[in-house]
MITOR-282791 format. One record per residue (C-alpha): chain; x, y, z. Coordinates in pm, 1 decimal, padded with zeros to 6 digits. Each point is the difference from the previous one (the first is absolute). Layout:
% residues N
> A X Y Z
...
//
This chain:
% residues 429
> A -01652.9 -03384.4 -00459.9
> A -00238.9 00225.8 -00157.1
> A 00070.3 00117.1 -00334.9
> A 00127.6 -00375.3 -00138.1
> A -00011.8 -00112.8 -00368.2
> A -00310.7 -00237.0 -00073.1
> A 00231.8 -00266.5 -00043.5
> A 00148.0 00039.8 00343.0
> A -00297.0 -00009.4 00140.4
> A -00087.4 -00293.8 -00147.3
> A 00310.1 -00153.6 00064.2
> A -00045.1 00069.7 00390.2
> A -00301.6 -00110.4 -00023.2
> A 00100.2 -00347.3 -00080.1
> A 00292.3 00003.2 00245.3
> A -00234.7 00037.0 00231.1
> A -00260.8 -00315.3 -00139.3
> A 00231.6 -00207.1 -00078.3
> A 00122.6 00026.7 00387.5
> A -00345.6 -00013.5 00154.3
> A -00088.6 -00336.5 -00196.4
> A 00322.8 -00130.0 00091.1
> A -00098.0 00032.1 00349.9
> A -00387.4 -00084.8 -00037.9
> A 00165.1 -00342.3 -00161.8
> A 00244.9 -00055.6 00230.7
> A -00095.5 -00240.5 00320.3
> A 00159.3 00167.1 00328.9
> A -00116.8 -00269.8 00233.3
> A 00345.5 -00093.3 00047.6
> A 00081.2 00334.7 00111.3
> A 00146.3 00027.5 00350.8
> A -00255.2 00354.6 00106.2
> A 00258.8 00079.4 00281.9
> A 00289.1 00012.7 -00210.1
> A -00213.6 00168.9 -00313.3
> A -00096.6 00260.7 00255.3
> A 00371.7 00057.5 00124.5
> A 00140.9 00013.2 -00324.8
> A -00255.8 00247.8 -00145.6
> A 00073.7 00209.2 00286.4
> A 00371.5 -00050.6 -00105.3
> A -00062.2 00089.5 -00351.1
> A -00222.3 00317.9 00066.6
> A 00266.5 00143.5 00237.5
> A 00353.8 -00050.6 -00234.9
> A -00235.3 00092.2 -00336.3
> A -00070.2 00349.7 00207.7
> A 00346.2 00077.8 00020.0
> A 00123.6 -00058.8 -00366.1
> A 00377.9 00086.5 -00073.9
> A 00076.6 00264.9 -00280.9
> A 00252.0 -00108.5 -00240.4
> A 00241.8 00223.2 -00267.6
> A -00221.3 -00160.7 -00258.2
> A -00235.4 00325.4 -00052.6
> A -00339.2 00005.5 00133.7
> A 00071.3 -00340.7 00135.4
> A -00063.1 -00172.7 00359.9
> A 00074.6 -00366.4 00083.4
> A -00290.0 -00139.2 00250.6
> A 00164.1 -00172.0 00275.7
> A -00280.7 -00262.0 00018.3
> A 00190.0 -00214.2 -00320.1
> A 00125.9 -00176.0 00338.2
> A -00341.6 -00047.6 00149.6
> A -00126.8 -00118.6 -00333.0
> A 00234.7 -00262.1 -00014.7
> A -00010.3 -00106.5 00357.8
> A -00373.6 -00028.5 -00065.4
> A 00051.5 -00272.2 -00335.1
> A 00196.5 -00250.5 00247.7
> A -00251.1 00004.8 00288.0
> A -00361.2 00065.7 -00172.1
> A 00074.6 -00119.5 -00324.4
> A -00142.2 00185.3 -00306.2
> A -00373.3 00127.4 00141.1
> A 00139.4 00106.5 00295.6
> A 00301.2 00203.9 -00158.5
> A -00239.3 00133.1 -00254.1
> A -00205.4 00143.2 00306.6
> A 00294.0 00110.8 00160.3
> A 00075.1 00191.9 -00298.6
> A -00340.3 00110.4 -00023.1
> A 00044.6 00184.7 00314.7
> A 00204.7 00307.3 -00216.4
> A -00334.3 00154.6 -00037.4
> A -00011.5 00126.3 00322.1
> A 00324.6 00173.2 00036.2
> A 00102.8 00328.2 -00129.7
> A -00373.0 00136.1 00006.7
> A 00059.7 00383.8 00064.9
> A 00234.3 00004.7 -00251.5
> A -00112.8 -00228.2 -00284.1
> A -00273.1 00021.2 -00212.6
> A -00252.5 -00338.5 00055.3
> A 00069.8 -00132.5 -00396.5
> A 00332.0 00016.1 00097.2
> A -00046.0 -00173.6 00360.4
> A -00185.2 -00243.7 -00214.8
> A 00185.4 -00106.0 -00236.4
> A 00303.7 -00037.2 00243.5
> A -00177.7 -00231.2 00202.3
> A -00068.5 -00229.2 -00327.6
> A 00313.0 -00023.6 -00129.5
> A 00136.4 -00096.5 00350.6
> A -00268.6 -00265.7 -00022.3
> A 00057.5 -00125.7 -00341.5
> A 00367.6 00009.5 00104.2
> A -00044.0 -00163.4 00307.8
> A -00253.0 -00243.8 -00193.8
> A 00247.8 -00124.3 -00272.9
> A 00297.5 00029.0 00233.1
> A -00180.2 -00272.3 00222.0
> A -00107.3 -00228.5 -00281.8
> A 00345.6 -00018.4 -00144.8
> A 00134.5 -00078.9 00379.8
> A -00207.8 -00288.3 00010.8
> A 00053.4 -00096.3 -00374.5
> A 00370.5 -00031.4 00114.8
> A -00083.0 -00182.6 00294.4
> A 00055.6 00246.2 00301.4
> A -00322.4 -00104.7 00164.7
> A 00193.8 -00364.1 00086.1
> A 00191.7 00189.6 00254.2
> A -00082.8 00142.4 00309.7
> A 00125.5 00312.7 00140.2
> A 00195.2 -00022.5 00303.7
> A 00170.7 -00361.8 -00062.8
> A 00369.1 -00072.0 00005.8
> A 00119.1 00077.1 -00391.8
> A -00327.0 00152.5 -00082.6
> A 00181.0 00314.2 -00178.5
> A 00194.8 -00214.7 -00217.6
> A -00279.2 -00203.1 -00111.6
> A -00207.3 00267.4 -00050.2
> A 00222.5 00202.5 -00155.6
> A -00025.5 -00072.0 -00356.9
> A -00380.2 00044.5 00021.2
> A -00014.0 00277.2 00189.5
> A 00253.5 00196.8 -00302.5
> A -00217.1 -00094.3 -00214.2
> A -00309.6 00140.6 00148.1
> A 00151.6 00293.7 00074.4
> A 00153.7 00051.1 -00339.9
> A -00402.4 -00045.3 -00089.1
> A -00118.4 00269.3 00217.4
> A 00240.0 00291.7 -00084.1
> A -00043.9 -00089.7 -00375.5
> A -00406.7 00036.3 00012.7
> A 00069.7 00285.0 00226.8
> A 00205.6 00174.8 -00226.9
> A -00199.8 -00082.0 -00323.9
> A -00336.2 00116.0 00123.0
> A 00146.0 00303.6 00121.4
> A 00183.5 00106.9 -00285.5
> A -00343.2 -00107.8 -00202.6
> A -00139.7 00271.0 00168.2
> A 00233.2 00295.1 00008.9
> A 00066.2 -00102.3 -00359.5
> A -00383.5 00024.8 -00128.2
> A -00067.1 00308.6 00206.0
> A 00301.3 00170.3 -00157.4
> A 00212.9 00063.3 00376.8
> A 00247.3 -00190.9 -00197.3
> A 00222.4 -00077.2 -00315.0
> A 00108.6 -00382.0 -00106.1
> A 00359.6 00109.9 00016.8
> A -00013.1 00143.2 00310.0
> A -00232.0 -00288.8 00180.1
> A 00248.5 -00277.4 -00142.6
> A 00266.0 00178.1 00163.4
> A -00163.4 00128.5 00319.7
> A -00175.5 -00390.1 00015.9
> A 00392.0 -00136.5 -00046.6
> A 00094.2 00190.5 00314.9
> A -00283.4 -00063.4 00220.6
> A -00041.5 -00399.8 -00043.4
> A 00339.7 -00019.5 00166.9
> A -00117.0 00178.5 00262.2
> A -00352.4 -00135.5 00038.7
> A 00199.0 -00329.8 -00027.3
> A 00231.9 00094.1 00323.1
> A -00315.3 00095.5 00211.2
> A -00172.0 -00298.8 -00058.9
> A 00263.4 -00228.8 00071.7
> A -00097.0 00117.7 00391.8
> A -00289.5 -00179.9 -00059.0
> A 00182.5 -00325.8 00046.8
> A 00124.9 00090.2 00289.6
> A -00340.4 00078.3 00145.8
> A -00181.5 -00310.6 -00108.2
> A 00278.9 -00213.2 00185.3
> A 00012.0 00190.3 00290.5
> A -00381.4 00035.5 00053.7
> A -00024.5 -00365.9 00123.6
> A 00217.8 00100.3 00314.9
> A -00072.6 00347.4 00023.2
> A -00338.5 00081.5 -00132.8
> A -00063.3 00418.5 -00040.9
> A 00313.7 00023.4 00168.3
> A 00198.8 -00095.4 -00302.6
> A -00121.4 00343.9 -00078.0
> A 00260.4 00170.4 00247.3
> A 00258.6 -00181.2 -00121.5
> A -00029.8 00010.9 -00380.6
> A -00180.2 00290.7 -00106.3
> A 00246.1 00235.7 00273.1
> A 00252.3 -00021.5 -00241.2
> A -00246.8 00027.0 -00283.5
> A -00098.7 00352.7 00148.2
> A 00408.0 00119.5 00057.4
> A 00008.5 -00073.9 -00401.9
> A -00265.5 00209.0 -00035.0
> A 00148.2 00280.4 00232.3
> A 00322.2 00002.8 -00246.4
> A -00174.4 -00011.3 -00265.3
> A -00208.8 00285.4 00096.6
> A 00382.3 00170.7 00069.4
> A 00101.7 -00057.0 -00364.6
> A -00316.6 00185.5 -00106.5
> A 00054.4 00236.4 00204.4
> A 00339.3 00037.0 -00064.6
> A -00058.7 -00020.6 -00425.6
> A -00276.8 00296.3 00088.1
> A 00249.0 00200.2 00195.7
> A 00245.9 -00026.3 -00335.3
> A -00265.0 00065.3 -00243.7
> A -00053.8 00360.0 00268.4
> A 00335.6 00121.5 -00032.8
> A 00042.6 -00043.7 -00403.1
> A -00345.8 00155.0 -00039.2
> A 00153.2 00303.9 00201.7
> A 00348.6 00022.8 -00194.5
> A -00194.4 -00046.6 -00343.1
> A -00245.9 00293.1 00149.0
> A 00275.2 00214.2 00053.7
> A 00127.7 00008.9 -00374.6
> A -00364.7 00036.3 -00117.5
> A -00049.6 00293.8 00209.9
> A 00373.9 00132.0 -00145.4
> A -00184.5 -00087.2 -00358.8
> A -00399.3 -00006.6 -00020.1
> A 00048.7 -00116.8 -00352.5
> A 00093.1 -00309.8 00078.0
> A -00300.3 -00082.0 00224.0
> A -00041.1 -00375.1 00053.5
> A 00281.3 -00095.5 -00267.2
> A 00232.5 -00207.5 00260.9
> A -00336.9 -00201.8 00073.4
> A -00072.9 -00070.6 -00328.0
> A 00386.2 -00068.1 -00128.8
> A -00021.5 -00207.4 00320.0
> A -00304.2 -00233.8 -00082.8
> A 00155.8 -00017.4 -00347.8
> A 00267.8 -00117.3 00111.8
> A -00122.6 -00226.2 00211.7
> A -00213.9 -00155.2 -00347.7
> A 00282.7 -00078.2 -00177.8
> A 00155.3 -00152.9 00279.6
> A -00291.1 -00269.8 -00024.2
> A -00016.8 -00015.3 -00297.4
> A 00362.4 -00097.4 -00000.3
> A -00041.5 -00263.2 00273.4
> A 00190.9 00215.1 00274.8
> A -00035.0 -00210.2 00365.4
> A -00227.9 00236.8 00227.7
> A 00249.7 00118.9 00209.9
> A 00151.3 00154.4 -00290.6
> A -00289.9 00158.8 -00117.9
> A -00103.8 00158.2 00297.0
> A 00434.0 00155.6 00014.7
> A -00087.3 00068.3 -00383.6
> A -00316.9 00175.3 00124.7
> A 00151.4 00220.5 00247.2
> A 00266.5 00064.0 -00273.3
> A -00239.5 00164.2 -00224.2
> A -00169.2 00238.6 00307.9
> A 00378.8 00120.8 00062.5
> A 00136.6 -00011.2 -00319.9
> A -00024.8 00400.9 -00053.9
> A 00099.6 00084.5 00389.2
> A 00322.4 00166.4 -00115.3
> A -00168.1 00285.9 -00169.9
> A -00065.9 00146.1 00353.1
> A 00309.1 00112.1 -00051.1
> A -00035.7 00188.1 -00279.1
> A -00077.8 00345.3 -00010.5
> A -00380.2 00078.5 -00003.5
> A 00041.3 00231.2 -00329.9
> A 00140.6 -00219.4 -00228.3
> A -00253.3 -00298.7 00092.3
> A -00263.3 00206.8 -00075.2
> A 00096.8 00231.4 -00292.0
> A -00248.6 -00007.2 -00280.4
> A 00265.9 -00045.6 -00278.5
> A 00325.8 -00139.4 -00119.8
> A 00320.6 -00047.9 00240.4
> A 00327.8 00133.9 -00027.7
> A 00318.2 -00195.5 -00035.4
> A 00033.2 00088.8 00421.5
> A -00355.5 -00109.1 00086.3
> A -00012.7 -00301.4 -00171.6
> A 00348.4 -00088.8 00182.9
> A -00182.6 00079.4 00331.7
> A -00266.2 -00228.0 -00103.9
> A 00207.6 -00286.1 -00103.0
> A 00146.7 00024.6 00356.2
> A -00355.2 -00118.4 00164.2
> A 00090.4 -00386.8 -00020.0
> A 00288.6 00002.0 00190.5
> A -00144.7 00260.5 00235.3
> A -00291.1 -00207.3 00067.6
> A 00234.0 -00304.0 00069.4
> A 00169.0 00231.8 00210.8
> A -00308.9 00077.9 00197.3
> A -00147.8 -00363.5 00040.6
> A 00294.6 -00201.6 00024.1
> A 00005.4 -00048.3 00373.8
> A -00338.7 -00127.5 -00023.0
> A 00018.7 -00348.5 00086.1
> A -00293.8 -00168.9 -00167.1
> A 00069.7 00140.8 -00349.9
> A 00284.0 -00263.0 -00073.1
> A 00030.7 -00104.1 -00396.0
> A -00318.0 00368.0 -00037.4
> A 00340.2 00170.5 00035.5
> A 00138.9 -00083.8 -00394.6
> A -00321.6 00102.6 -00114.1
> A -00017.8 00348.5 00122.2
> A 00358.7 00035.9 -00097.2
> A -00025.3 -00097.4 -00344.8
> A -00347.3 00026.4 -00124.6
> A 00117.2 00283.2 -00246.7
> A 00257.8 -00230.9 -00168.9
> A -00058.9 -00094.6 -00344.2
> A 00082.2 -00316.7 -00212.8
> A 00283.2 00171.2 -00221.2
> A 00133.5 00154.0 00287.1
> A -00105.8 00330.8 -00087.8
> A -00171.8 00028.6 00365.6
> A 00121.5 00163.9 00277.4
> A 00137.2 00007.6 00309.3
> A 00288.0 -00287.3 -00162.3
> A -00099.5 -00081.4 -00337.8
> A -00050.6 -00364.7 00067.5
> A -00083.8 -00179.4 -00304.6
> A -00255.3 -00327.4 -00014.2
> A 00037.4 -00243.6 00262.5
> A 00226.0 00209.9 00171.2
> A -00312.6 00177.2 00125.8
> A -00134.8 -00128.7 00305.1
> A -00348.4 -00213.3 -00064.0
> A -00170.6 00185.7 00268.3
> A 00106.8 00349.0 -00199.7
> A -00114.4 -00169.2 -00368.6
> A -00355.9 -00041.6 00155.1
> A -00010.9 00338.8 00159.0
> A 00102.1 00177.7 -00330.4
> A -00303.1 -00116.7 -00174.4
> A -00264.0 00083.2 00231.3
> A 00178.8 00313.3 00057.2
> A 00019.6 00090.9 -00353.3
> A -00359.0 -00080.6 -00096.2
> A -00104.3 00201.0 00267.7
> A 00140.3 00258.8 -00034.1
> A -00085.1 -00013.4 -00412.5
> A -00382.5 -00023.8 00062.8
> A -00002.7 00271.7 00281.9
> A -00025.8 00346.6 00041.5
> A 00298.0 00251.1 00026.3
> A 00078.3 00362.8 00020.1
> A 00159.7 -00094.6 -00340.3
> A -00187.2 -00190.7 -00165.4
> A -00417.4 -00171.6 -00024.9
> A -00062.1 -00355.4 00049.3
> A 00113.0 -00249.1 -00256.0
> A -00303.3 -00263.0 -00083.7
> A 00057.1 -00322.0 00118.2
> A 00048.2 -00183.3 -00332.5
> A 00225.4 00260.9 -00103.0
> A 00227.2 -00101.4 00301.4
> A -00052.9 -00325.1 -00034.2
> A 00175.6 00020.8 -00398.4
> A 00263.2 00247.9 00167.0
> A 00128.8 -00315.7 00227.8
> A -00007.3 -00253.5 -00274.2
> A 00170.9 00281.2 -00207.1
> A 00310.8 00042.7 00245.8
> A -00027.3 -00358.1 00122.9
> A 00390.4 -00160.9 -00034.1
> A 00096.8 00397.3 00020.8
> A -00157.6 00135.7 00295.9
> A -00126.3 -00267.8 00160.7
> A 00052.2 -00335.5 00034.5
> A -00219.1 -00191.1 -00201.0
> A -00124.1 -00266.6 00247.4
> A -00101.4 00268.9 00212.6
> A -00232.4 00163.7 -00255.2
> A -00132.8 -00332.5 -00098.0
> A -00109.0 -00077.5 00325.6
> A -00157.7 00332.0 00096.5
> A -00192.8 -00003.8 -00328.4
> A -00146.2 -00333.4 00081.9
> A -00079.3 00122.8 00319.7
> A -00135.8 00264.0 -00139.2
> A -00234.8 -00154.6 -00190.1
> A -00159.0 -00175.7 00321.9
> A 00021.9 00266.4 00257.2
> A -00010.5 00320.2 -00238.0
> A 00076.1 00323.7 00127.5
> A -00118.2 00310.3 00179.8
> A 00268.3 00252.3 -00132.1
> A -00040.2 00346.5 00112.6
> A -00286.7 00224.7 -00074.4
> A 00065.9 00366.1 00059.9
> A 00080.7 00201.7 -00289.8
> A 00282.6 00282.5 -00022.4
> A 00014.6 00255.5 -00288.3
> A 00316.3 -00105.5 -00240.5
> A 00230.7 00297.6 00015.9
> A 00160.3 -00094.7 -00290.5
> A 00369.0 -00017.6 00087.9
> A 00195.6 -00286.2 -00065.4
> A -00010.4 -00246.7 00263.1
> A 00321.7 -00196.1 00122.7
> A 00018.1 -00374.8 -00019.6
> A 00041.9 -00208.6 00320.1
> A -00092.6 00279.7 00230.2
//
């Protein structure tokens, strides 16, 4: 990871001390080498084949299940070598600091997770034995519970202090991954009871299905990458119709998408909120070419035309299966709070949620961007403009939440200039 803060470095650093004393300390005389040896082999092959999740620039290692399966039957040196074993994987593509510092917080992990199995008195029962599960249970939560928090917090230490990451969005992305890291390691359970009978065996047997996750998983990324294709070509096409508005649906897009956080929207309604925003403007390929791009005020008939573009664009998208509640929000994004939008005139809540968000981002996007009509507004100028037509415009949640996201995130507004042409420019176009 070249290129890291100081105080990343430093960080890793430790990480990667604190794991190597825990194993100097440690005593692994008690350590079974056979099954060590087969479980490291386990480990290296399921942490080579991680599983990408929707959480962005995310993939779950399918060794939690190893890892666990290693606290029952080595106890906390062994799992901490185990874990130690992440070094070697992944070495074309990752960078050795990185391979490092993997393999340490799998140790630590694998380290604490142990101690707090025997603290809870899992080490009284043996693997294999009628009602062992049960017994073991309890511990065995509670270990695991241990690992994916240490896991979690040293990782997010890291992306945190090297700047890969924001607090909002790690408490979030953290929220959706324990339950997952939780889910995998459960498997490990199953592998430390069946090991008795089965030895590397169990391997076939639990870790198969482990794999046909992984293969599904791999599916929904695919699948999410295929979507993310096709609205990247429909929002190309309306660019192309109007260079102007190069790289506005992205940006009203991942301002949408900020509010919706900030507003506590559940994931799967920020990523419909976040194709909303790319496809909000889709409509406008059917409007003709001249009027999007004339340099100065519209007629009574071409601002009509425009105003058609919402229901156009619902007309264009609707069939589209995966868009679902995105829908509202392209239809309505031009409504206004006193019901002096368009296409119906809705007034306040009578305007979808999805379309309040999108109006905002839209609006201060298209304030502090270029146009044939019109320069760049500054950003605190727009900012003032949405607290001045906040309760009139907009809803006033909305731009309350997008100027606190604002203040974390900031904003790369559009930088290309255009000459003002000095006509007078028509509102909501």
């Amino acid at each position: 990871m070249p290129g890291l803060p100081r105080a990343a470095w430093l960080y890793v650093c430790v990480v990667i001390a604190l794991a190597a004393v825990l194993i100097g300390a440690s005593s692994p005389g008690d350590v079974d080498p056979r099954v060590l040896v087969a479980l490291v082999a386990l480990f290296v092959l399921c942490d080579s084949l991680p599983a990408r999740l929707t959480v962005e620039r995310v993939r779950m290692s399918l060794g939690f299940a190893v890892s666990l399966a290693s606290v029952v039957l080595l106890g906390p040196a062994g799992a901490a070598l185990v874990g130690l074993s992440a070094v070697a994987t992944g070495q074309r593509r990752v960078a050795l600091v990185k391979r490092l510092f993997n393999g340490a917080q799998f140790a630590v992990g694998g380290y604490a997770a142990g101690v707090v199995f025997r603290a809870l008195g899992g080490a009284r029962f043996e693997p294999g034995q009628a009602g062992w599960v049960w017994d073991a249970l309890g511990p065995f939560v509670g270990a695991l519970l241990t690992f994916v928090l240490v896991n979690l917090v040293l990782t997010s230490g890291a992306l945190l202090l090297s700047g890969e990451s924001e607090p909002g969005e790690m408490v979030r992305d953290s929220g959706q991954l324990a339950g997952v890291c939780v889910g995998y390691g459960m498997y490990g359970l199953l592998i430390a009871g069946l090991w008795p009978a089965l030895g590397p065996l169990v391997a076939v047997l639990v870790l198969l299905p482990l794999f046909v996750t992984r293969w599904a998983l791999e599916q929904t990324f695919g699948q999410r990458r295929a979507y993310d294709a096709t609205l990247a070509a429909l929002c190309q096409a309306v660019e192309t119709k109007d260079p102007a508005t190069r790289g506005h649906s992205e940006r009203v897009s991942r301002g949408a998408v900020m509010i919706a956080r900030q507003i506590g929207m559940r994931p799967e309604r920020v990523e419909a909120i976040r194709y909303a925003g790319m496809l909000h403007d889709i409509g406008k390929i059917g409007v003709p070419t001249k009027i999007l791009r004339k340099g100065g005020g519209l007629t009574d008939e071409e601002y009509a035309a425009i105003q058609l573009h919402p229901m156009r664009g619902l007309e264009i998208v609707r069939e589209i299966g995966f868009l679902d509640e995105a829908l509202a929000g392209i239809m309505h994004h031009h409504e206004r709070m006193d019901g002096g939008g368009y296409p119906m005139g809705l007034v306040g809540d009578e305007i979808p949620e999805f379309a309040r968000v999108i109006g905002v981002a839209d609006a201060f996007d298209v304030m502090t961007s270029a146009r044939p009509y019109k320069e760049p507004m500054p950003v605190g100028d727009a900012r003032r403009e949405l607290l001045r037509c906040a309760g009139k415009h907009f809803d006033p949640v909305m731009v309350e939440a997008f100027l606190r996201a604002l203040e974390t995130h900031g904003w790369q507004p559009q930088h290309e200039q255009r000459i003002d042409t000095g006509h007078e420019q028509r509102a909501g176009r």
